[in-house]
N, CA, C and O atoms as a Tinker XYZ file with bonds, in Angstrom:
   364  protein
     1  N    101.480000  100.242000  112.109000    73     2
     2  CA   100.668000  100.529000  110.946000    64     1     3
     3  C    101.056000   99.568000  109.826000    63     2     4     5
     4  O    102.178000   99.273000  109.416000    81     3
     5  N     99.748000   99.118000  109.398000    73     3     6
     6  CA   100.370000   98.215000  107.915000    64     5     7
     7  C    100.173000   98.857000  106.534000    63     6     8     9
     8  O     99.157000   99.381000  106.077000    81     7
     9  N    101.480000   98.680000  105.934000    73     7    10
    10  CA   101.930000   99.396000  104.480000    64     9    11
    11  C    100.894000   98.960000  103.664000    63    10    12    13
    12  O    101.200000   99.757000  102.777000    81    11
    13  N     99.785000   98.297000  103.123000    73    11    14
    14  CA    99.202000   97.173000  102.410000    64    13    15
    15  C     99.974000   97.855000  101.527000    63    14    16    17
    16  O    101.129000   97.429000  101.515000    81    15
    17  N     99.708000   99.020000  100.562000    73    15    18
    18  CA   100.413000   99.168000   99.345000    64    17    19
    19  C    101.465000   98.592000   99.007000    63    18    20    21
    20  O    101.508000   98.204000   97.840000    81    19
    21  N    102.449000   98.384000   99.738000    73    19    22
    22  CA   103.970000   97.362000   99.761000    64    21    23
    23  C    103.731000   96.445000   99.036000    63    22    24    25
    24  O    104.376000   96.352000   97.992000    81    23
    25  N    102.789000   95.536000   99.340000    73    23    26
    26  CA   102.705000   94.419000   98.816000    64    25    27
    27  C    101.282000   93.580000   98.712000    63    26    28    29
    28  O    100.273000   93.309000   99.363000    81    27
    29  N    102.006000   93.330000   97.253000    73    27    30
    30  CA   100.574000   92.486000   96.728000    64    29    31
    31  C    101.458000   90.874000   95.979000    63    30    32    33
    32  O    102.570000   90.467000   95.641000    81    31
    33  N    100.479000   90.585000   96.036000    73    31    34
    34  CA   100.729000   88.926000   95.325000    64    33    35
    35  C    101.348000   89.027000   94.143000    63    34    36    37
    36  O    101.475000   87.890000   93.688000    81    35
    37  N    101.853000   89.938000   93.333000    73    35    38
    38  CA   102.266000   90.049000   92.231000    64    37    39
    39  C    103.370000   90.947000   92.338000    63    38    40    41
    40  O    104.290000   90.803000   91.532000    81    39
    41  N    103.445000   91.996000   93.336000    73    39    42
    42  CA   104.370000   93.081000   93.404000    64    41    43
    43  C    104.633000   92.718000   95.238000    63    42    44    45
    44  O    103.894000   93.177000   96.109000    81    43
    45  N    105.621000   91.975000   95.464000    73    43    46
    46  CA   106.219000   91.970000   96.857000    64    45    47
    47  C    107.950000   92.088000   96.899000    63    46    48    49
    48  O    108.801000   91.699000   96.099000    81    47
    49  N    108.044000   92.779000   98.155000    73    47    50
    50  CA   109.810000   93.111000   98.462000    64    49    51
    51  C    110.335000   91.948000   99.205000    63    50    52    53
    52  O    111.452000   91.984000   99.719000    81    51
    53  N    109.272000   90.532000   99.303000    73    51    54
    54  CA   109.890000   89.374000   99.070000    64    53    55
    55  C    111.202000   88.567000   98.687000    63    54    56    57
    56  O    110.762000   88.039000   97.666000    81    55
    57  N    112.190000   88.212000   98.765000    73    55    58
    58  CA   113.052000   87.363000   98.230000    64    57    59
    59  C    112.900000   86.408000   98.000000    63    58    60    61
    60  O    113.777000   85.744000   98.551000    81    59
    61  N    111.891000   85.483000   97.153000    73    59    62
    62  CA   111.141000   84.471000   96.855000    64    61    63
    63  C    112.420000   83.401000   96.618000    63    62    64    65
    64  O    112.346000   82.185000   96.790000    81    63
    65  N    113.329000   83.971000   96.285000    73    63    66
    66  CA   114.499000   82.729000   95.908000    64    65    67
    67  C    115.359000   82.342000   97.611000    63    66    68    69
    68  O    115.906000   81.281000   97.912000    81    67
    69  N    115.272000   83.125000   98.152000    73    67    70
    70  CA   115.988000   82.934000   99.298000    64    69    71
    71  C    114.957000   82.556000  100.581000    63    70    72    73
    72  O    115.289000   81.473000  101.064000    81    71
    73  N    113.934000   83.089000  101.181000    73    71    74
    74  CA   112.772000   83.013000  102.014000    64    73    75
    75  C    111.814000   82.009000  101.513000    63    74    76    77
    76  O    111.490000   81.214000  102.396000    81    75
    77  N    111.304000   81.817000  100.456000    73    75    78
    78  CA   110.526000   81.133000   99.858000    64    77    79
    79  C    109.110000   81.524000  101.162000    63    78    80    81
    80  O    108.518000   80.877000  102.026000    81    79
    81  N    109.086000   82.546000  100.784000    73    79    82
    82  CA   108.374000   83.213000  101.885000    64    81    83
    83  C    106.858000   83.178000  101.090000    63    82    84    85
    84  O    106.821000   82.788000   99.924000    81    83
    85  N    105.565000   83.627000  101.818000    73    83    86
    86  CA   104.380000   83.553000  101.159000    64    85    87
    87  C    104.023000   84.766000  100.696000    63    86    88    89
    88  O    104.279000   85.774000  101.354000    81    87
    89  N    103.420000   84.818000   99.568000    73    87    90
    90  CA   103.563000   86.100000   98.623000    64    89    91
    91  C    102.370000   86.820000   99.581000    63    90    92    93
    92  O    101.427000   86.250000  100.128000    81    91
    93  N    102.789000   88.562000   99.612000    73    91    94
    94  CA   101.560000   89.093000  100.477000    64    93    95
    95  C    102.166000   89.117000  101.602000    63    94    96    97
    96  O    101.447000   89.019000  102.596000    81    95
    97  N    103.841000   89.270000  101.827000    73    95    98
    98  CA   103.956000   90.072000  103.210000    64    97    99
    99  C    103.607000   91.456000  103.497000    63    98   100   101
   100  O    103.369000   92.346000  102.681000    81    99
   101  N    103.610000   91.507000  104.606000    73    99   102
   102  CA   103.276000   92.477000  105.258000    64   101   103
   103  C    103.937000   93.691000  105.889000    63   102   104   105
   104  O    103.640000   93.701000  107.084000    81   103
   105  N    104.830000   94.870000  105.518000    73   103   106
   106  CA   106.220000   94.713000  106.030000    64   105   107
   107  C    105.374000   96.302000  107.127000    63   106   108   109
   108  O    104.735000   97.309000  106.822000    81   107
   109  N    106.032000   95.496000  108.818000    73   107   110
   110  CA   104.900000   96.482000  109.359000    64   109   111
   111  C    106.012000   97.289000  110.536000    63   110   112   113
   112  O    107.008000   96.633000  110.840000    81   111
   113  N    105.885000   98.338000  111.022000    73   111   114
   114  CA   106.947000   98.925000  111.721000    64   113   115
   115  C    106.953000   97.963000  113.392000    63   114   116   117
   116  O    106.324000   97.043000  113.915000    81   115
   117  N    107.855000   98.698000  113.652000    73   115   118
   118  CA   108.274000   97.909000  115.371000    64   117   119
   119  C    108.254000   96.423000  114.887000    63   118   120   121
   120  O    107.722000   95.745000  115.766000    81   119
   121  N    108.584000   95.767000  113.962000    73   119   122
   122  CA   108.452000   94.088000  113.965000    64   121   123
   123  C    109.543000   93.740000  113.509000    63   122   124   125
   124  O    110.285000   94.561000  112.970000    81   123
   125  N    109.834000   92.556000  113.624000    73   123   126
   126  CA   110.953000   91.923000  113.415000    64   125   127
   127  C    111.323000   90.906000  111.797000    63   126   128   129
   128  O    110.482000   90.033000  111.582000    81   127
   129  N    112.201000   90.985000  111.004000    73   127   130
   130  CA   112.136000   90.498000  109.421000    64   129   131
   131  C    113.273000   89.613000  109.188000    63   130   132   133
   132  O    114.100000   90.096000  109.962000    81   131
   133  N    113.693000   88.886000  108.767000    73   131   134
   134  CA   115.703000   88.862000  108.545000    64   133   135
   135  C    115.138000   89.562000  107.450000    63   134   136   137
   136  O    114.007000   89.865000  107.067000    81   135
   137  N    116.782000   89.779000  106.924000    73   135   138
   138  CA   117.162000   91.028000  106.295000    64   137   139
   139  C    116.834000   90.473000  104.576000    63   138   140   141
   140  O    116.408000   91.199000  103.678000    81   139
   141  N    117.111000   89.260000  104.481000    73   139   142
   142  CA   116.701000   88.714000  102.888000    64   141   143
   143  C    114.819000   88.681000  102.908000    63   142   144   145
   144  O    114.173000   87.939000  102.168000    81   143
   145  N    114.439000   89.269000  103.519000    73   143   146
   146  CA   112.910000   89.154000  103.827000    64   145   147
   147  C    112.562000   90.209000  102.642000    63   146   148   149
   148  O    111.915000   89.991000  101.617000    81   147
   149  N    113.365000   91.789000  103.207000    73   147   150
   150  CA   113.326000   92.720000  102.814000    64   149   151
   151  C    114.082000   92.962000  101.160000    63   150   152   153
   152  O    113.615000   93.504000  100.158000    81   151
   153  N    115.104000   92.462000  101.346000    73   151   154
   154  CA   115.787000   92.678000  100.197000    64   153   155
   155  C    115.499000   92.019000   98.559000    63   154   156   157
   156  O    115.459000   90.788000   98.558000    81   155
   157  N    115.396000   92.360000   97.856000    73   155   158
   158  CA   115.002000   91.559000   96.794000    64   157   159
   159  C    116.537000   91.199000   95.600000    63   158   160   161
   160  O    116.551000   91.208000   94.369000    81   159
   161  N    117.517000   90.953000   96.446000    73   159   162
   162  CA   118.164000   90.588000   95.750000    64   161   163
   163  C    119.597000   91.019000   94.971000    63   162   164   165
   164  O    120.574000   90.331000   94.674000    81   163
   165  N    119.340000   92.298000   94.788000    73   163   166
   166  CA   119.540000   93.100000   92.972000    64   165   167
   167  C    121.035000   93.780000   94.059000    63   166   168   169
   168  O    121.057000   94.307000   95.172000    81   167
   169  N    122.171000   93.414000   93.016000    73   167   170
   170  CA   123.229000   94.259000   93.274000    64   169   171
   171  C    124.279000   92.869000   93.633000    63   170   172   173
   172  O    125.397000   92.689000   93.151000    81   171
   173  N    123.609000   92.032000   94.549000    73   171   174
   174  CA   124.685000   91.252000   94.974000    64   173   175
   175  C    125.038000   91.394000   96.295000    63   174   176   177
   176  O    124.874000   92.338000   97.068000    81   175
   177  N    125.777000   89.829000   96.506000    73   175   178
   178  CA   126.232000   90.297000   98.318000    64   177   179
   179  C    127.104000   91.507000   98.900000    63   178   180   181
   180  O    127.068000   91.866000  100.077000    81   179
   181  N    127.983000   92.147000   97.783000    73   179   182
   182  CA   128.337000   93.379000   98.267000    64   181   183
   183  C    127.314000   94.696000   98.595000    63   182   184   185
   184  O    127.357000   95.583000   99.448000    81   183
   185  N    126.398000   94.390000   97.521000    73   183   186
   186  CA   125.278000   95.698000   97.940000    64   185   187
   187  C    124.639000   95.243000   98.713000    63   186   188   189
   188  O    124.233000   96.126000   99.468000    81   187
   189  N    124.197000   94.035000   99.047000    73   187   190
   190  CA   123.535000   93.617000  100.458000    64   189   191
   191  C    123.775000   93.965000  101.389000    63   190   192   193
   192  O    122.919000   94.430000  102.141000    81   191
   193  N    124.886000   93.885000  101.662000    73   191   194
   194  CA   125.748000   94.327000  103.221000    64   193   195
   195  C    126.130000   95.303000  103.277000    63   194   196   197
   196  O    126.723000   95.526000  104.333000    81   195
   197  N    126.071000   96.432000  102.307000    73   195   198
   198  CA   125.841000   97.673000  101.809000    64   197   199
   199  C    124.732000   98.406000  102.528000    63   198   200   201
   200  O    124.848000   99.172000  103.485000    81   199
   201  N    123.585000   98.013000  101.863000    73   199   202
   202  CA   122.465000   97.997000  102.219000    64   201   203
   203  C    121.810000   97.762000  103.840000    63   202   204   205
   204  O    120.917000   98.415000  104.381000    81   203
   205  N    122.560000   96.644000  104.365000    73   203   206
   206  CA   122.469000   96.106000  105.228000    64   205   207
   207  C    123.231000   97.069000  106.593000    63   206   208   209
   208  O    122.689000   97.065000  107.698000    81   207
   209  N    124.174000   97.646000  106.409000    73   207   210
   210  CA   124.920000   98.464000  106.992000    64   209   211
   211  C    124.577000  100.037000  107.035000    63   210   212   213
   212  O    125.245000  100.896000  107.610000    81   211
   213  N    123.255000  100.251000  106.217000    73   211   214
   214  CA   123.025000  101.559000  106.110000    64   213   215
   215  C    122.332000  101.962000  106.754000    63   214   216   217
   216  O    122.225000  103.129000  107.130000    81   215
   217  N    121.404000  100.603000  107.140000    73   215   218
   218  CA   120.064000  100.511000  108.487000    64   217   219
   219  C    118.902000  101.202000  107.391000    63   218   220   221
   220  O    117.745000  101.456000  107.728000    81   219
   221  N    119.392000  101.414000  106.197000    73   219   222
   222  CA   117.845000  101.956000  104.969000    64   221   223
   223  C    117.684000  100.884000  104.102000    63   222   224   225
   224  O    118.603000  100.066000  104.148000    81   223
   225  N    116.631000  100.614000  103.195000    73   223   226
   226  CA   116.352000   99.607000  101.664000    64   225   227
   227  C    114.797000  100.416000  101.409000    63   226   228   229
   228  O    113.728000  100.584000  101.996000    81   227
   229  N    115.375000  100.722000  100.316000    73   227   230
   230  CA   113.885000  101.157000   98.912000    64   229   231
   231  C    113.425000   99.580000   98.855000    63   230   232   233
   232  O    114.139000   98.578000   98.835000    81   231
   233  N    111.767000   99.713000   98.832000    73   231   234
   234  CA   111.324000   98.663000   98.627000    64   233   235
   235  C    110.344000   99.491000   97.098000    63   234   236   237
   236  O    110.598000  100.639000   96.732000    81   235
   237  N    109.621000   98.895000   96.644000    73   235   238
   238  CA   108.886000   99.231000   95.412000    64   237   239
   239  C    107.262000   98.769000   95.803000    63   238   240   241
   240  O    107.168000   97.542000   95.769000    81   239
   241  N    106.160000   99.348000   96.111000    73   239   242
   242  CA   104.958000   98.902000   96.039000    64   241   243
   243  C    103.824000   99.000000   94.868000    63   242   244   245
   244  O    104.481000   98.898000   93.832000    81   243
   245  N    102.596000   99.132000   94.551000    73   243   246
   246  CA   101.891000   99.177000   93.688000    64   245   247
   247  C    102.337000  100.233000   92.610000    63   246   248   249
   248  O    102.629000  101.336000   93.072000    81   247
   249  N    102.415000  100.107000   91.531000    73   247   250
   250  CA   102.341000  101.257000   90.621000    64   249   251
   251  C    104.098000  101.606000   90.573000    63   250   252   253
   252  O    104.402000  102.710000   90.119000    81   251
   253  N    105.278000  100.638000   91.054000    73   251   254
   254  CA   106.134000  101.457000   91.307000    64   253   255
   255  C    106.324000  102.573000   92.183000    63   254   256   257
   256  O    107.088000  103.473000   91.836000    81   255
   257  N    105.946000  102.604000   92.868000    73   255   258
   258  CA   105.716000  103.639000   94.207000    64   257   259
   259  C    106.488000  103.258000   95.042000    63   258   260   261
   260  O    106.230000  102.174000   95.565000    81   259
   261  N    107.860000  104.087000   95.530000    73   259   262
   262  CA   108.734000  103.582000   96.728000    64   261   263
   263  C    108.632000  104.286000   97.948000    63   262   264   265
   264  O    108.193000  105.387000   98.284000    81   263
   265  N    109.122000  103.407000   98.465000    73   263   266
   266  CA   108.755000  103.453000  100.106000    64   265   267
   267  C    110.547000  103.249000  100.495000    63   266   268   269
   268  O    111.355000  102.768000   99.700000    81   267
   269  N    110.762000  103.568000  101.397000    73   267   270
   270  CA   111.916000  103.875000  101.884000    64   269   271
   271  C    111.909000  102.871000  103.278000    63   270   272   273
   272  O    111.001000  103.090000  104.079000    81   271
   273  N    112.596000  102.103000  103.503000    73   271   274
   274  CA   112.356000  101.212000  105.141000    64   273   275
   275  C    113.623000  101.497000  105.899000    63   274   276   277
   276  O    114.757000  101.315000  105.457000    81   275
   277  N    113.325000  101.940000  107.026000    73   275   278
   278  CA   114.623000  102.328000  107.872000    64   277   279
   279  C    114.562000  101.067000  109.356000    63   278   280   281
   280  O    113.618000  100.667000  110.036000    81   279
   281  N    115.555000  100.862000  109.372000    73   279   282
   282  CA   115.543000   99.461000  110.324000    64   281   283
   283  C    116.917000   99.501000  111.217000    63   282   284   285
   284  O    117.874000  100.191000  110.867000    81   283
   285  N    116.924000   98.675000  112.439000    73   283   286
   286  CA   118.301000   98.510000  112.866000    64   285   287
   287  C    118.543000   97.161000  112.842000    63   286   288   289
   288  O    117.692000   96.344000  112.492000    81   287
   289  N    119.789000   96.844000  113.234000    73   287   290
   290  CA   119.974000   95.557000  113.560000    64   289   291
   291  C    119.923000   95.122000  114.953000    63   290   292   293
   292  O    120.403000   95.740000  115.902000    81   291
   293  N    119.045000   93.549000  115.018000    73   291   294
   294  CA   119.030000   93.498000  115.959000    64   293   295
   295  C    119.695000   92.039000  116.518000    63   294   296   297
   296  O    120.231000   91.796000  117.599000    81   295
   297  N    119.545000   91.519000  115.820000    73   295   298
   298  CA   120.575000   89.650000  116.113000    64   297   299
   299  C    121.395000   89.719000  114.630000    63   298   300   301
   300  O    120.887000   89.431000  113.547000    81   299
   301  N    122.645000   90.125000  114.827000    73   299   302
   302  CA   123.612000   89.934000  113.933000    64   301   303
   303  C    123.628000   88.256000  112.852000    63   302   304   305
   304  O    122.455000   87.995000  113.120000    81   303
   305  N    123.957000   87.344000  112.145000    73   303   306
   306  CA   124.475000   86.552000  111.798000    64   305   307
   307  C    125.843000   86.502000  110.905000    63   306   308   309
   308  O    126.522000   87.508000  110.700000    81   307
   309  N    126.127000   85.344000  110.453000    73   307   310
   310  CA   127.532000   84.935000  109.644000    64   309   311
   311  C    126.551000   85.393000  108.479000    63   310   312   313
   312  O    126.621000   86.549000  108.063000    81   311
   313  N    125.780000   84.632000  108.034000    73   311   314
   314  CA   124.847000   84.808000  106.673000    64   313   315
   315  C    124.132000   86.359000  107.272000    63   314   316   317
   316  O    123.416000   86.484000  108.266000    81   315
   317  N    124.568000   87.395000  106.360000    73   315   318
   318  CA   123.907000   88.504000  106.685000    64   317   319
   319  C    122.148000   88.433000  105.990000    63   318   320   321
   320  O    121.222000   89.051000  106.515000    81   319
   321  N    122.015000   87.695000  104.944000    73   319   322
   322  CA   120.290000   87.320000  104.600000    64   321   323
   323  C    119.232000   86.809000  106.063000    63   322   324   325
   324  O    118.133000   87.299000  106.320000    81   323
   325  N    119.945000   85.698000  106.873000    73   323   326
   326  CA   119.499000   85.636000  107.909000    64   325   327
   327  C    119.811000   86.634000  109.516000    63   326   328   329
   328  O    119.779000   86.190000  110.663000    81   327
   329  N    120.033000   87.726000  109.175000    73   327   330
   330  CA   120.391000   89.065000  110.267000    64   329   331
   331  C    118.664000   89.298000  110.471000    63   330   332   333
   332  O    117.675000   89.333000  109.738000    81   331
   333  N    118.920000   89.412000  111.705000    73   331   334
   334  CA   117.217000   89.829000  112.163000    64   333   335
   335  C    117.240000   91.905000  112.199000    63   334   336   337
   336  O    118.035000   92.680000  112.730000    81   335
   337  N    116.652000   92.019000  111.812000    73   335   338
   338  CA   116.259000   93.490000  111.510000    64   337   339
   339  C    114.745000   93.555000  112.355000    63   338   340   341
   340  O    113.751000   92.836000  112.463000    81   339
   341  N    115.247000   94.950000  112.905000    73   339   342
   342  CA   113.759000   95.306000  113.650000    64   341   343
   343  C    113.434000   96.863000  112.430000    63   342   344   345
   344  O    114.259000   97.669000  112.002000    81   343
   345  N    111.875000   96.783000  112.169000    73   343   346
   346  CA   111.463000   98.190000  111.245000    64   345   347
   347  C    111.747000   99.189000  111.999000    63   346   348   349
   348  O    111.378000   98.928000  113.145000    81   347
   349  N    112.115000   99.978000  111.941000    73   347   350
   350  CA   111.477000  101.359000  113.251000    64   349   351
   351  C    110.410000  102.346000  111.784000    63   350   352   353
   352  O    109.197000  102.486000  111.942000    81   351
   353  N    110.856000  102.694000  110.981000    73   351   354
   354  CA   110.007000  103.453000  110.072000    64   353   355
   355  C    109.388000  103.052000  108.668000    63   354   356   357
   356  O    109.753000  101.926000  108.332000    81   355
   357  N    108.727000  103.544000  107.953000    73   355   358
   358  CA   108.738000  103.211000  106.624000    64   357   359
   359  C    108.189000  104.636000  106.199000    63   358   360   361
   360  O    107.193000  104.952000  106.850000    81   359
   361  N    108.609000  105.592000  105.243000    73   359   362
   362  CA   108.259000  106.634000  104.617000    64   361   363
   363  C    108.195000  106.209000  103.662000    63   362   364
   364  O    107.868000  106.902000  102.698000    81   363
């Protein structure tokens, strides 16, 4: 299923500084992301891997409206931004 609400061209859970990814992802269950795809940043590499270790991340969509993404890991890396994450949910 696709979230559209997640993301819009103006409001995405993008990491535009790290992915330089195209605005208007799509963040869709059973698929595959690295983990700086999802993350937007905020806290630092300790809350990253925080975050990253919890297998959860709040993303923010239209209106401020959060969505909750639950994920596992699925190809580890050294750089945890490039860790491949598979979705399994999004509430």
């Amino acid at each position: 299923m696709i979230y559209e609400e997640i993301n819009t061209e103006e409001d995405s859970p993008v990491t535009y500084s790290y992915m330089n990814a195209p605005s208007g992802l799509y963040i869709m269950e059973n698929h595959y992301y690295c983990f700086g795809q999802l993350w937007d940043g905020d806290g630092g590499d300790s809350k990253g891997k925080e975050l990253l270790d919890s297998g959860a991340i709040e993303v923010f969509g239209k209106n401020n409206s959060p969505f909750i993404i639950h994920f596992q890991i699925y190809s580890p890396c050294a750089d945890y931004l490039d860790t491949v994450v598979r979705v399994l949910d999004i509430i």
